[in-house]
VMD Tcl script that builds the backbone (N, CA, C; Angstrom):
set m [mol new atoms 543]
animate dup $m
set s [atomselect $m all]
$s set {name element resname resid chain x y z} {
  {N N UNK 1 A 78.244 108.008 82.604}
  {CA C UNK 1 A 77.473 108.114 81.379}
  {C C UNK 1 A 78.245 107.460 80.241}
  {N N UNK 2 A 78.030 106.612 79.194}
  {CA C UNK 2 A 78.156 105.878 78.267}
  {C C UNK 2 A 78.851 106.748 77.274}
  {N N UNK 3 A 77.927 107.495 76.775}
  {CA C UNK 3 A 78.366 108.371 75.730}
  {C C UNK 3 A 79.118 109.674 76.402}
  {N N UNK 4 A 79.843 110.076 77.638}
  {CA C UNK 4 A 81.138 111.081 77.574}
  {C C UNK 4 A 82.380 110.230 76.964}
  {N N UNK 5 A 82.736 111.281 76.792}
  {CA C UNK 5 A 83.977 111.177 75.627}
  {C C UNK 5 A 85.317 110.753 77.188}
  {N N UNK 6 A 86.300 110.079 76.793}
  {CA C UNK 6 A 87.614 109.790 78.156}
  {C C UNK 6 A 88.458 110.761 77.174}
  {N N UNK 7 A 88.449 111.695 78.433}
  {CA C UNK 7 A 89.239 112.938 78.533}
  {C C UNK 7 A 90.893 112.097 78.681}
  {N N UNK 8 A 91.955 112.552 78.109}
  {CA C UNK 8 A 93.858 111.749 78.368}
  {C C UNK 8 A 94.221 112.452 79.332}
  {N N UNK 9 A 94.282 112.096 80.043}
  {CA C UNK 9 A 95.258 112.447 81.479}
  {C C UNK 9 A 96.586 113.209 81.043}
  {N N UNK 10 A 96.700 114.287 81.029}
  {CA C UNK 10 A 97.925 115.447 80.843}
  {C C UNK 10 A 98.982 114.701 81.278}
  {N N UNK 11 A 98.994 113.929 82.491}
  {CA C UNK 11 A 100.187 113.229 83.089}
  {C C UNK 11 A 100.698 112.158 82.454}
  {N N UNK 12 A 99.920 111.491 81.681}
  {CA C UNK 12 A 99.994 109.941 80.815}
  {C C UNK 12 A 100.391 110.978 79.416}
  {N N UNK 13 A 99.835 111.288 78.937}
  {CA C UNK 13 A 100.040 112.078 77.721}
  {C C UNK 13 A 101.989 112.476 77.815}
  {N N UNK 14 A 101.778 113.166 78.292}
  {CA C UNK 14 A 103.409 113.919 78.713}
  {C C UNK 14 A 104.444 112.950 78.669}
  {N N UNK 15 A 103.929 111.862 79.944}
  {CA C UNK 15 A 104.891 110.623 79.755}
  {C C UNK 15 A 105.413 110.140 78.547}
  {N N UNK 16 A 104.173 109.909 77.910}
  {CA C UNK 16 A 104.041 108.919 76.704}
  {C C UNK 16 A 105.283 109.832 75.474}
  {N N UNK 17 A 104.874 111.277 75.500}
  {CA C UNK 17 A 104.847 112.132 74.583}
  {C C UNK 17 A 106.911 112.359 74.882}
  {N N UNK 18 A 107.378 112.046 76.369}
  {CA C UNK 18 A 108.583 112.207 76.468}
  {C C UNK 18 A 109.168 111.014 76.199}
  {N N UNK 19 A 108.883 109.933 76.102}
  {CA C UNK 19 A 109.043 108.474 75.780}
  {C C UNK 19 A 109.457 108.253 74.152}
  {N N UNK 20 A 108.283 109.141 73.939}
  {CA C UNK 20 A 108.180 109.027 72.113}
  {C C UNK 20 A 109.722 109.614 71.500}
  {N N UNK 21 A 109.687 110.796 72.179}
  {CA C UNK 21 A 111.109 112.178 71.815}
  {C C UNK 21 A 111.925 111.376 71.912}
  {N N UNK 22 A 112.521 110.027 72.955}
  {CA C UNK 22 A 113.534 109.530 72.805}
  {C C UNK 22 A 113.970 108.335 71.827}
  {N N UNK 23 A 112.746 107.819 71.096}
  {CA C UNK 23 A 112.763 106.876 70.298}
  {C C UNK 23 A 113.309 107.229 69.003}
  {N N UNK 24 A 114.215 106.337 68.205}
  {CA C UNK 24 A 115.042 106.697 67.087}
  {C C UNK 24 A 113.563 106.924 65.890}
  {N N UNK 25 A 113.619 107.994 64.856}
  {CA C UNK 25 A 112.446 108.435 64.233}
  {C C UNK 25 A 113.208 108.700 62.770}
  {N N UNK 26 A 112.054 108.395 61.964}
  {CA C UNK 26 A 112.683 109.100 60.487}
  {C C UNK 26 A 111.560 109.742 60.024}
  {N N UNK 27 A 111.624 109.847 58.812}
  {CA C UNK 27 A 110.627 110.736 57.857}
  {C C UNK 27 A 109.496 109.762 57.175}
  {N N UNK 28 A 108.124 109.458 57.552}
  {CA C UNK 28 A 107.421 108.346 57.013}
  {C C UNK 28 A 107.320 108.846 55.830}
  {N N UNK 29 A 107.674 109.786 55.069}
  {CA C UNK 29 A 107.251 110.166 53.613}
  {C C UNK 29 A 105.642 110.229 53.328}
  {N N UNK 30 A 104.964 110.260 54.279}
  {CA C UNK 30 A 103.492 111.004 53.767}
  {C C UNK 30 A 103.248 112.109 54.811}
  {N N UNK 31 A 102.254 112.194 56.091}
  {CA C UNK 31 A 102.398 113.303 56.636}
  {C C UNK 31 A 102.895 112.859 57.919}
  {N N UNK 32 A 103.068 111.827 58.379}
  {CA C UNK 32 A 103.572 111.407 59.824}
  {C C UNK 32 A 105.088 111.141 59.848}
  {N N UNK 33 A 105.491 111.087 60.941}
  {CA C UNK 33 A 107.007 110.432 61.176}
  {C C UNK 33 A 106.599 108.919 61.530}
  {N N UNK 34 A 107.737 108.225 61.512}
  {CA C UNK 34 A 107.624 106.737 61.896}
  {C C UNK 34 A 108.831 106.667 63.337}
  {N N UNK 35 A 108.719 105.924 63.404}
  {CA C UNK 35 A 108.885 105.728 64.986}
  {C C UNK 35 A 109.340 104.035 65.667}
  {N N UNK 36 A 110.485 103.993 65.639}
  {CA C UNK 36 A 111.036 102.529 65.777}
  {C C UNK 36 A 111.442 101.967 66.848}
  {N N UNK 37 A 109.973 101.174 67.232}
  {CA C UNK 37 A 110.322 100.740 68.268}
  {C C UNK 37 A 109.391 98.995 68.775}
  {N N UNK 38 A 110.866 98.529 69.320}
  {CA C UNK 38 A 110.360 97.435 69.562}
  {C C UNK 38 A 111.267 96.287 68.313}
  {N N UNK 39 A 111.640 97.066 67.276}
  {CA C UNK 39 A 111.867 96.233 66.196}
  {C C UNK 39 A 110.416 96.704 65.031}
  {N N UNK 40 A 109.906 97.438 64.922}
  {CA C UNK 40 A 108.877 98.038 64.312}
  {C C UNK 40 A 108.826 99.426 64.188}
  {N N UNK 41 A 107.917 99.945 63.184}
  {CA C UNK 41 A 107.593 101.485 62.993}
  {C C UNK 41 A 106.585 101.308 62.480}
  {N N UNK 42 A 106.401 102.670 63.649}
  {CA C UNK 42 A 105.166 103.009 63.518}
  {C C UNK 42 A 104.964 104.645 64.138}
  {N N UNK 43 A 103.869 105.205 63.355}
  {CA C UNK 43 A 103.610 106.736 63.869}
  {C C UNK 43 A 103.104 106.648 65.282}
  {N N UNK 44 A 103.209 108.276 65.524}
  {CA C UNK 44 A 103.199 108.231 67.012}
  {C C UNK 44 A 101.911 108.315 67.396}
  {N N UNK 45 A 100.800 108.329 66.817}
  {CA C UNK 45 A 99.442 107.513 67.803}
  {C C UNK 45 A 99.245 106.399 67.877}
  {N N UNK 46 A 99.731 105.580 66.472}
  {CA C UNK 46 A 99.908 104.287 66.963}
  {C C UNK 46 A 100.647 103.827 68.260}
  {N N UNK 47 A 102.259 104.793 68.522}
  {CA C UNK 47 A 103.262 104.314 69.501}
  {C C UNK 47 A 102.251 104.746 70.498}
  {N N UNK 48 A 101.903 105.773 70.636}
  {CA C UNK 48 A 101.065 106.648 72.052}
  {C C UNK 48 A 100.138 105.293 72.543}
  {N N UNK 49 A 98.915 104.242 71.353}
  {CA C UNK 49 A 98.288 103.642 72.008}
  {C C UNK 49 A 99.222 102.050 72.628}
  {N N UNK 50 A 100.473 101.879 71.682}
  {CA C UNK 50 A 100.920 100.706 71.951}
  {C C UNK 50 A 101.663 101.026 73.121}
  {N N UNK 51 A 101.993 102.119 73.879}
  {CA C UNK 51 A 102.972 102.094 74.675}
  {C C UNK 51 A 101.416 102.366 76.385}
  {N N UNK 52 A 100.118 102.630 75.896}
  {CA C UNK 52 A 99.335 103.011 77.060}
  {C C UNK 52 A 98.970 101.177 77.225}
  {N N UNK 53 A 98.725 100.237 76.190}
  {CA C UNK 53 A 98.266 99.098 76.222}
  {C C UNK 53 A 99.124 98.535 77.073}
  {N N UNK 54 A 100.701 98.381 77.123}
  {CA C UNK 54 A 101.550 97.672 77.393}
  {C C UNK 54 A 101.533 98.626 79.215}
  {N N UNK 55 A 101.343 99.815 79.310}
  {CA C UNK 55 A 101.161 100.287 80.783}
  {C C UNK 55 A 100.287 99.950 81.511}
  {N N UNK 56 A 99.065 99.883 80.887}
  {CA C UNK 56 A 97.577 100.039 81.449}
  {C C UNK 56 A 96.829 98.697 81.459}
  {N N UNK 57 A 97.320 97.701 79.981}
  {CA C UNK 57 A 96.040 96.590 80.182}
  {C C UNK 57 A 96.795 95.614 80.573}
  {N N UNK 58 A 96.157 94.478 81.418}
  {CA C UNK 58 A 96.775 93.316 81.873}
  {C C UNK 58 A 95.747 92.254 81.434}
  {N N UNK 59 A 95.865 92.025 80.345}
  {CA C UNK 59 A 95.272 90.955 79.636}
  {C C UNK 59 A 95.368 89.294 80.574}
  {N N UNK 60 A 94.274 88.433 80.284}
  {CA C UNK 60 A 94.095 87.541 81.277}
  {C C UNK 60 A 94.280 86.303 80.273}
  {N N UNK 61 A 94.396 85.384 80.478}
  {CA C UNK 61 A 94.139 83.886 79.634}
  {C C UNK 61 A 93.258 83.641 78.921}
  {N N UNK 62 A 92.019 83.917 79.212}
  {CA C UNK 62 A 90.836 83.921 78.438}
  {C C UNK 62 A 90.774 84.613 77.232}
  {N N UNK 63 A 91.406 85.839 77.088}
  {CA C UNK 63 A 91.387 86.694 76.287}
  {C C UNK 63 A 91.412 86.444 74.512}
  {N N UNK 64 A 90.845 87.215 73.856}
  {CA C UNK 64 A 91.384 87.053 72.546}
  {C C UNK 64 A 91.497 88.054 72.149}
  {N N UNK 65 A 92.514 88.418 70.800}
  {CA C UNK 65 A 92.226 89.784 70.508}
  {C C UNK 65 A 92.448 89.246 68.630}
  {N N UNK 66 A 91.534 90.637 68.815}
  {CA C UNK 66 A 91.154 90.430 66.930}
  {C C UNK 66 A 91.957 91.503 66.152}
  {N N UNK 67 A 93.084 91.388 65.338}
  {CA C UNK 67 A 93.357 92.270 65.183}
  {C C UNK 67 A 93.766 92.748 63.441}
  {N N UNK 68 A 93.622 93.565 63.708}
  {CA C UNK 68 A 93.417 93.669 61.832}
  {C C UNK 68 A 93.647 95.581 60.819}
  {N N UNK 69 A 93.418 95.378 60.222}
  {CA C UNK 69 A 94.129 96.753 59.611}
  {C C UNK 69 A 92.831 97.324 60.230}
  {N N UNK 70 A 92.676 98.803 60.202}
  {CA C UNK 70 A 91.626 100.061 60.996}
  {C C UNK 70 A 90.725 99.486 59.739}
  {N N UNK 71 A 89.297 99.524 59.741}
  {CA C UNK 71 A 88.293 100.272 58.776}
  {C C UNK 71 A 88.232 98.697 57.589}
  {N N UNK 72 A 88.896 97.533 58.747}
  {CA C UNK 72 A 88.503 96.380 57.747}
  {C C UNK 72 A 87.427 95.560 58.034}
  {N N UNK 73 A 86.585 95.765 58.274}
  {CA C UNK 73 A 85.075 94.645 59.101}
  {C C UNK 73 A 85.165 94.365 60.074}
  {N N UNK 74 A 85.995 94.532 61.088}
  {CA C UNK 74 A 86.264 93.239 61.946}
  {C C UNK 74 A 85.912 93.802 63.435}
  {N N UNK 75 A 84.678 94.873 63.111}
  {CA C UNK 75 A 84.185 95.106 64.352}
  {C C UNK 75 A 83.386 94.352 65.247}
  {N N UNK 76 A 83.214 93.248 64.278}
  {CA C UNK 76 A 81.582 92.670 65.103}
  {C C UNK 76 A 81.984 92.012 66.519}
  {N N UNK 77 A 83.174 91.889 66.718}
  {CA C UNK 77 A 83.757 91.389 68.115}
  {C C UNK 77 A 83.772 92.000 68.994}
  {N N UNK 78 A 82.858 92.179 69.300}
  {CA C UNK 78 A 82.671 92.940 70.781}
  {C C UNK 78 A 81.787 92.025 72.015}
  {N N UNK 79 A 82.888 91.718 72.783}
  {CA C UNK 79 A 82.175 91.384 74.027}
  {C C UNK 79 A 83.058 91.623 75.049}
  {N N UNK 80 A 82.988 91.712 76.579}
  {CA C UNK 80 A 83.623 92.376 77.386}
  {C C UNK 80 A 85.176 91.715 77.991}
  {N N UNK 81 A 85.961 90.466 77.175}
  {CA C UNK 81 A 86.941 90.191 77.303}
  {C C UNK 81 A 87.116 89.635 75.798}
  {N N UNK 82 A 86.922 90.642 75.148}
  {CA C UNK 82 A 87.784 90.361 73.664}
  {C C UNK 82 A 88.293 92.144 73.530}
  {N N UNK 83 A 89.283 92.109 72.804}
  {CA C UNK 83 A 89.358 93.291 72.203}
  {C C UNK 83 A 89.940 93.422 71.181}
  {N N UNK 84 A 89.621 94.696 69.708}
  {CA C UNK 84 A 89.949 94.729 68.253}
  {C C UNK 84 A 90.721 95.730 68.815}
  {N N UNK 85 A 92.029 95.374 67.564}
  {CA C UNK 85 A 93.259 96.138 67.140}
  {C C UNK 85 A 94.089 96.189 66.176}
  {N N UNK 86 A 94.446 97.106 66.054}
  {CA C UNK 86 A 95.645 96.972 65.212}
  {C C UNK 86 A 97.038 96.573 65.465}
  {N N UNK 87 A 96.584 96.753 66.804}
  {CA C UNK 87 A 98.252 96.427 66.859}
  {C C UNK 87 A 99.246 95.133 66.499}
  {N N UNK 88 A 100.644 95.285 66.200}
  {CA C UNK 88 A 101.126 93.941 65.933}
  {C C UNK 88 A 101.445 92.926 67.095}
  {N N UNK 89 A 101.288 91.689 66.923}
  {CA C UNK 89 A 101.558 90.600 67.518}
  {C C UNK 89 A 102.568 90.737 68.759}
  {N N UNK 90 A 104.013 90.932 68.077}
  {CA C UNK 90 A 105.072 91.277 69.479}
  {C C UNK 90 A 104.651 92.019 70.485}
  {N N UNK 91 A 103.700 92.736 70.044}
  {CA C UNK 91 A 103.262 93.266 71.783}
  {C C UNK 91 A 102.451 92.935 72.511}
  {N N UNK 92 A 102.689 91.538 72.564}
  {CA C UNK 92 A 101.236 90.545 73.316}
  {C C UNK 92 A 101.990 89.577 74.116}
  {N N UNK 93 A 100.883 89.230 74.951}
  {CA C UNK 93 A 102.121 87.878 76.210}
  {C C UNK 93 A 101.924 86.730 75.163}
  {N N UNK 94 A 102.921 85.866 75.454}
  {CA C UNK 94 A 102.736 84.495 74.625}
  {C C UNK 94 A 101.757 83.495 74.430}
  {N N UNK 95 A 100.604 83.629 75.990}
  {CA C UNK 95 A 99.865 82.832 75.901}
  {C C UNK 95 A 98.489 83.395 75.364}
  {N N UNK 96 A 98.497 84.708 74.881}
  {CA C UNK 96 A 97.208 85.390 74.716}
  {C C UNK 96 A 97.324 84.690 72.854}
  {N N UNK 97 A 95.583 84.561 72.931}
  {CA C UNK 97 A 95.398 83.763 71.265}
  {C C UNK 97 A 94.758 85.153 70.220}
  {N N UNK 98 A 95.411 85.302 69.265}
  {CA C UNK 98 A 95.337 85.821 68.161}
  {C C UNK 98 A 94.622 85.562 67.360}
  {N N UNK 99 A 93.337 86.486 66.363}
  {CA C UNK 99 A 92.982 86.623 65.273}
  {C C UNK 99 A 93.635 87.562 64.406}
  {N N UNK 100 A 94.501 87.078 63.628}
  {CA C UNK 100 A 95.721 88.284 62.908}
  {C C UNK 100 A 94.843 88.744 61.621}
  {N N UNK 101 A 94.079 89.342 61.012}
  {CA C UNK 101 A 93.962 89.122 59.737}
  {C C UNK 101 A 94.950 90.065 58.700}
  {N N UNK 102 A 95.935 88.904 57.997}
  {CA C UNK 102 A 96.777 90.050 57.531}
  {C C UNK 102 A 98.016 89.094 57.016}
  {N N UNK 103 A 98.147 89.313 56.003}
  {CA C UNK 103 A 98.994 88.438 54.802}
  {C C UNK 103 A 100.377 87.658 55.171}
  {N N UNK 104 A 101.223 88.680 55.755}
  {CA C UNK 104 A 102.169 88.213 56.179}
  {C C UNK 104 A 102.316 86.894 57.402}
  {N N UNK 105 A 101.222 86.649 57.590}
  {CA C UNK 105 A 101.396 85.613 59.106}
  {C C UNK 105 A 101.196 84.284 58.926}
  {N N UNK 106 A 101.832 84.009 57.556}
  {CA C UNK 106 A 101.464 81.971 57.382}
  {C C UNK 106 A 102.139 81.309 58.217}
  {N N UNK 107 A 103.415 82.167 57.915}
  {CA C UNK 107 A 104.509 81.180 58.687}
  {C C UNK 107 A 104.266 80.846 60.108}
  {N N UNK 108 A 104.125 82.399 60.569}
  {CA C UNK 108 A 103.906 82.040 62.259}
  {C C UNK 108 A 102.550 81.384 62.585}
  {N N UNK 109 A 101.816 81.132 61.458}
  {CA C UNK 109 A 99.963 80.215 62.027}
  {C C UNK 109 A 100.733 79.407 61.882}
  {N N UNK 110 A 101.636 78.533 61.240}
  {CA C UNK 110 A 102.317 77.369 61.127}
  {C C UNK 110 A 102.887 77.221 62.050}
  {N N UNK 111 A 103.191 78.249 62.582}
  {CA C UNK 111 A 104.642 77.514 64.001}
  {C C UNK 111 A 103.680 77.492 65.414}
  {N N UNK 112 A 102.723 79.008 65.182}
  {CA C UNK 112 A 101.774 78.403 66.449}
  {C C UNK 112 A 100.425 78.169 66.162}
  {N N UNK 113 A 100.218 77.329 65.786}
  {CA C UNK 113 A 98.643 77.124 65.136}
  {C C UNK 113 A 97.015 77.523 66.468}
  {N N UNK 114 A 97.431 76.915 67.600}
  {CA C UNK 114 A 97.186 77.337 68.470}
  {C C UNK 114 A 96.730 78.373 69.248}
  {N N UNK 115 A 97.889 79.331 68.976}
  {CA C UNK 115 A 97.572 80.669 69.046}
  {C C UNK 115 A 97.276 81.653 67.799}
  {N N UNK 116 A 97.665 81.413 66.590}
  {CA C UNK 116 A 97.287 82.204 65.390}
  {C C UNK 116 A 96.720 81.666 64.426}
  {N N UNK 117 A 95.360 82.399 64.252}
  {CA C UNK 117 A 93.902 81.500 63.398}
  {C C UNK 117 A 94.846 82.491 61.999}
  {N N UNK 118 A 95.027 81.767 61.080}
  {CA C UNK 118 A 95.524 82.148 59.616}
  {C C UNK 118 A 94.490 82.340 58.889}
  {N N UNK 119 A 93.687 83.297 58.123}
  {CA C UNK 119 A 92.640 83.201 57.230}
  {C C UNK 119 A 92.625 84.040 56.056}
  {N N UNK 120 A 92.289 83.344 54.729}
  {CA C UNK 120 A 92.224 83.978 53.477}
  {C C UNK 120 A 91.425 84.543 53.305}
  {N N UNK 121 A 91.259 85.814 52.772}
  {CA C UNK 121 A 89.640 86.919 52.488}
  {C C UNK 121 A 88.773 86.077 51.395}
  {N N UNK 122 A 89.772 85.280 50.599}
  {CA C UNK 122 A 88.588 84.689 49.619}
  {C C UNK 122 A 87.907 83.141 50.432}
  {N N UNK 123 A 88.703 82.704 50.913}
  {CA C UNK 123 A 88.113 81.371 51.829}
  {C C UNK 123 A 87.223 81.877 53.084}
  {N N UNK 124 A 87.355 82.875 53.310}
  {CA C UNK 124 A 86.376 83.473 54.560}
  {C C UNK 124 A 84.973 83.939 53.666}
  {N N UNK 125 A 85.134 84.817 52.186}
  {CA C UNK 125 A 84.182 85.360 51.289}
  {C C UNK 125 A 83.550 83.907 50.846}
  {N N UNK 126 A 83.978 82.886 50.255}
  {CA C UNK 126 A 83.422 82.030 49.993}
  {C C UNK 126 A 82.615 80.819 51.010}
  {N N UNK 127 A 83.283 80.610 52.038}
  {CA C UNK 127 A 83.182 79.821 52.999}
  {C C UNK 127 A 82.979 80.672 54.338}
  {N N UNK 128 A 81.743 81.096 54.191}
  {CA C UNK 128 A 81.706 82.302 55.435}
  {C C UNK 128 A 81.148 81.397 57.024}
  {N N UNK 129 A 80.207 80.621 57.072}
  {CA C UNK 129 A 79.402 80.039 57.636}
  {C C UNK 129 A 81.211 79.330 58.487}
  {N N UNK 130 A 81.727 78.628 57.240}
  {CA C UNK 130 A 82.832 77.307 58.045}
  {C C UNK 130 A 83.776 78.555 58.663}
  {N N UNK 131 A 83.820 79.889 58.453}
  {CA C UNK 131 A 84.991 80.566 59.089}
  {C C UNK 131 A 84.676 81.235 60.269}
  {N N UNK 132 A 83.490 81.482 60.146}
  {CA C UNK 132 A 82.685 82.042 61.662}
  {C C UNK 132 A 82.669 80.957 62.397}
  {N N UNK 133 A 82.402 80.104 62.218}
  {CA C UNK 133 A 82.484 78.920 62.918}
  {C C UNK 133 A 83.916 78.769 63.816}
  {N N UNK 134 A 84.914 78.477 62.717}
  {CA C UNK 134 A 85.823 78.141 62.799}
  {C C UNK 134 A 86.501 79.565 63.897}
  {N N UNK 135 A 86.482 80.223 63.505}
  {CA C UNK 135 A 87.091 81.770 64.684}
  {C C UNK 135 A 86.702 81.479 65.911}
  {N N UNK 136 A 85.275 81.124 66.186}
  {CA C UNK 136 A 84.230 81.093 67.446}
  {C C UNK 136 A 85.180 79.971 68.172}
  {N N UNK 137 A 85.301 78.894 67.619}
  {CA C UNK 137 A 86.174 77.621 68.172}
  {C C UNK 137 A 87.102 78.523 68.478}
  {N N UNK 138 A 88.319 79.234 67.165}
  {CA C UNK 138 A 89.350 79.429 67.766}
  {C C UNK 138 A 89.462 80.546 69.384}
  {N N UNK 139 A 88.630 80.778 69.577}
  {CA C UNK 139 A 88.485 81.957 70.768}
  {C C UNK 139 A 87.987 81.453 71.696}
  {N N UNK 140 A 87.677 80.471 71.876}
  {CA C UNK 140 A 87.014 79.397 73.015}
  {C C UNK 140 A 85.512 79.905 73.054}
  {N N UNK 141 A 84.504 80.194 72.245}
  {CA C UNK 141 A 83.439 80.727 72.049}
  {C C UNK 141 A 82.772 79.844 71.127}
  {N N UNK 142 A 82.799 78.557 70.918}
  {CA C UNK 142 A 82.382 77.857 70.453}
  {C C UNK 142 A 80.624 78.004 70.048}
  {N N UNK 143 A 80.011 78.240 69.067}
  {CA C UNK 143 A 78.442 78.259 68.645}
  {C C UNK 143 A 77.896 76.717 69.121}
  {N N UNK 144 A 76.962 77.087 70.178}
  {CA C UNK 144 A 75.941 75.270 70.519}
  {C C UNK 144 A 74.875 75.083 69.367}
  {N N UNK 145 A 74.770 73.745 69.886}
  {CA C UNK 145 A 74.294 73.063 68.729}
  {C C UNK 145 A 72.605 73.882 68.661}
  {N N UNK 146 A 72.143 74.295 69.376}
  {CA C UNK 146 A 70.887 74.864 69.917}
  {C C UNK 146 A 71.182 76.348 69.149}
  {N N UNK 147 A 72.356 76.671 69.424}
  {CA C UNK 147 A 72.545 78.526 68.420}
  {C C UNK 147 A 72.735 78.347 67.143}
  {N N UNK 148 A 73.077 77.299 66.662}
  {CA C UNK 148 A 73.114 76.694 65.293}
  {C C UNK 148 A 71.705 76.574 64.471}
  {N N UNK 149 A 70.931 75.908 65.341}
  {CA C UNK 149 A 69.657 75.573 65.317}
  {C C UNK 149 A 68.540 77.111 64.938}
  {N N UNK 150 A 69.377 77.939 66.207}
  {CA C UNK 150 A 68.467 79.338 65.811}
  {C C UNK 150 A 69.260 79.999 65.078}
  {N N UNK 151 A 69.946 79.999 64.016}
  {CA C UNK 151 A 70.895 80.409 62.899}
  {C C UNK 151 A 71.313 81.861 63.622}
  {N N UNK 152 A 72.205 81.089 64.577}
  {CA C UNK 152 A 73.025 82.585 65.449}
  {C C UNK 152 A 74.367 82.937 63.919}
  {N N UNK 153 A 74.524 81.307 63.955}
  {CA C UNK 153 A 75.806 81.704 63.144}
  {C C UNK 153 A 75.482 82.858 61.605}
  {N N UNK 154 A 74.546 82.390 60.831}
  {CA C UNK 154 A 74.096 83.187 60.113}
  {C C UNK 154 A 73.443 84.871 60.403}
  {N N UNK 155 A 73.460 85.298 61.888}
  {CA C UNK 155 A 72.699 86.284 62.217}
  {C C UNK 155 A 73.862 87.299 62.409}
  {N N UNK 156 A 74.870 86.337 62.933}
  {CA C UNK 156 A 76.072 87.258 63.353}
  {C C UNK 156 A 76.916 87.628 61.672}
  {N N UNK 157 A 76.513 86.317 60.730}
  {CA C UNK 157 A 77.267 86.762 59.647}
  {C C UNK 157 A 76.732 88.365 59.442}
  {N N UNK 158 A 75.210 88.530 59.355}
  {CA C UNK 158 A 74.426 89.860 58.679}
  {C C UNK 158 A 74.431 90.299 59.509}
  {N N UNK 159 A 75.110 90.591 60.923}
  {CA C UNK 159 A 75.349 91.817 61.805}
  {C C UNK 159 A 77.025 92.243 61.048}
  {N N UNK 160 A 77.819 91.513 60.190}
  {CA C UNK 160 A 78.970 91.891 60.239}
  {C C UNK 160 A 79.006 92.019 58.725}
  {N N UNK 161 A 77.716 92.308 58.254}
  {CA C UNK 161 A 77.784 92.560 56.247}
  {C C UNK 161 A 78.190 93.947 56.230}
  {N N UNK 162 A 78.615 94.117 54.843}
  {CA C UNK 162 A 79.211 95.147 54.640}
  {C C UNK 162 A 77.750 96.192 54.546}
  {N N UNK 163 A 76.883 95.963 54.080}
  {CA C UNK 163 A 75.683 97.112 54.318}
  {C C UNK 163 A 75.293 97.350 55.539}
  {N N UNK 164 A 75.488 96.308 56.636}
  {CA C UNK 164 A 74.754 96.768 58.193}
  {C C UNK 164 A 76.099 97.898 59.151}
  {N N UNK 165 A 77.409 96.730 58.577}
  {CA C UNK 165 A 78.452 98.025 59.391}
  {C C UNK 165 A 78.658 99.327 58.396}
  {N N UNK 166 A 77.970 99.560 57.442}
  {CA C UNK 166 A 78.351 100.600 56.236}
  {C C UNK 166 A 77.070 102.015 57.405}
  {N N UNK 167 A 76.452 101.020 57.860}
  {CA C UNK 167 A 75.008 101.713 58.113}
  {C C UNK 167 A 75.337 102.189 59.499}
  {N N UNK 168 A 76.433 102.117 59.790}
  {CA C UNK 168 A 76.043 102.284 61.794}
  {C C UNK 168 A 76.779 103.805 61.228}
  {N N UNK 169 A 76.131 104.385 63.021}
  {CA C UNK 169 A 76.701 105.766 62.814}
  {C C UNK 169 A 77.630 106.263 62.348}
  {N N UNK 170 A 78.606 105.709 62.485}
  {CA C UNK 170 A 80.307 106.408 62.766}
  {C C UNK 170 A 80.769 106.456 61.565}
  {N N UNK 171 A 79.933 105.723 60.059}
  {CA C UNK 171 A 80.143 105.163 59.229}
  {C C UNK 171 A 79.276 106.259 58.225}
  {N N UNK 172 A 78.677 106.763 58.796}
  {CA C UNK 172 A 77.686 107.765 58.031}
  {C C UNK 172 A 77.921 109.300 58.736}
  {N N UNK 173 A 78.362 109.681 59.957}
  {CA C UNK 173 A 78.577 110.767 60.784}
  {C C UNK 173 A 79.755 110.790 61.083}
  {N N UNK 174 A 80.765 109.994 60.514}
  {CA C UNK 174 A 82.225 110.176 60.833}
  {C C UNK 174 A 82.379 110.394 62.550}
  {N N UNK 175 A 81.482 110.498 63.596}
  {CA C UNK 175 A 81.839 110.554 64.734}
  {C C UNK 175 A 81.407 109.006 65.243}
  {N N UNK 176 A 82.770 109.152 66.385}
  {CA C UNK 176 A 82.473 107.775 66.847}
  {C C UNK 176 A 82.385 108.057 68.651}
  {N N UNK 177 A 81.514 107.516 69.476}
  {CA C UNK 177 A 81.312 107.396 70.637}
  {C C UNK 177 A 82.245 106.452 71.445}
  {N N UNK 178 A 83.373 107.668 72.466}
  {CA C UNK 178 A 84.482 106.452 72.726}
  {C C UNK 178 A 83.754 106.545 74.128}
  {N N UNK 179 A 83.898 105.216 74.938}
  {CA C UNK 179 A 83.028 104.673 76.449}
  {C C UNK 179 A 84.085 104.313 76.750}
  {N N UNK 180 A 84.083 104.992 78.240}
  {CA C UNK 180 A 85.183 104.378 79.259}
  {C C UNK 180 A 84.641 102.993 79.770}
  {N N UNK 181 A 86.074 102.411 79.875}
  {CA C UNK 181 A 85.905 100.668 80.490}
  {C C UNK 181 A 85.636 100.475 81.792}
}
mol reanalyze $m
mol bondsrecalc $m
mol representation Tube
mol addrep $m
């Protein structure tokens, strides 16, 4: 069934949860601890999901992942070999291609252009049409000249406006429907 909730395996949990205890930790100064690892910090649901990703998923070549702060637009990517995250970059294989959205990453779109699409919120706000575009290329998802024609590109912009994702459930009922893969 679609809509049951994936129950955490007590055994993965535990692991994860004895993994965490050994990692060097300080005081994040709001209500979480931070948690350093990898060369990064981060609280421990973040570590809990970055340490099940790096156990559990085996990402393929094709792949892209979109990744971006929680609760910033960037849901509309959903299809069954993409996946949205937060997580940071270092915890990805080298050849997997990146949508980073997130200030700090000029330098590295510069060193791998290839793999990291660099984009400004005001050049994406102003130039929306050339950046959807431009993402679709970067993910090997290229828009045909025929989906152009039936203004996919424009359809997907107003599936990803701020009033249509303001409007979906999870956004109005604070509950969100998690589906096993």
């Amino acid at each position: 069934n679609e809509k049951e909730e994936c129950k955490p395996d007590p055994k993965i949990h535990n692991k994860y949860k004895e993994i965490i205890s050994t990692i060097p930790r300080r005081n994040g100064g709001w209500v979480v601890d931070l948690y350093q690892y990898e060369g990064f910090w981060c609280g421990a649901h973040d570590l809990r999901g970055i340490l099940s990703v790096q156990d559990q998923f085996t990402p393929q070549p094709n792949d892209a992942i979109l990744s971006s702060a929680p609760k910033s637009g960037t849901t509309w990517l959903k299809a069954p070999d993409s996946i949205s995250t937060s997580l940071q970059a270092p915890y990805s294989p080298d050849w997997l291609m990146i949508v980073y959205l997130i200030w700090r990453y000029w330098s590295p779109s510069l060193e791998s252009p290839e793999r990291i699409l660099f984009l400004k919120y005001e050049d994406l706000k102003n130039e929306t049409v050339y950046w959807v575009k431009e993402i679709a290329q970067f993910i090997g998802y290229p828009f045909s000249l025929k989906e152009e024609e039936k203004f996919v590109v424009q359809k997907t912009i107003n599936l990803c406006s701020f009033e249509k994702l303001s409007s979906l459930e999870v956004n109005t009922s604070g509950i969100i429907q998690v589906r096993a893969i």
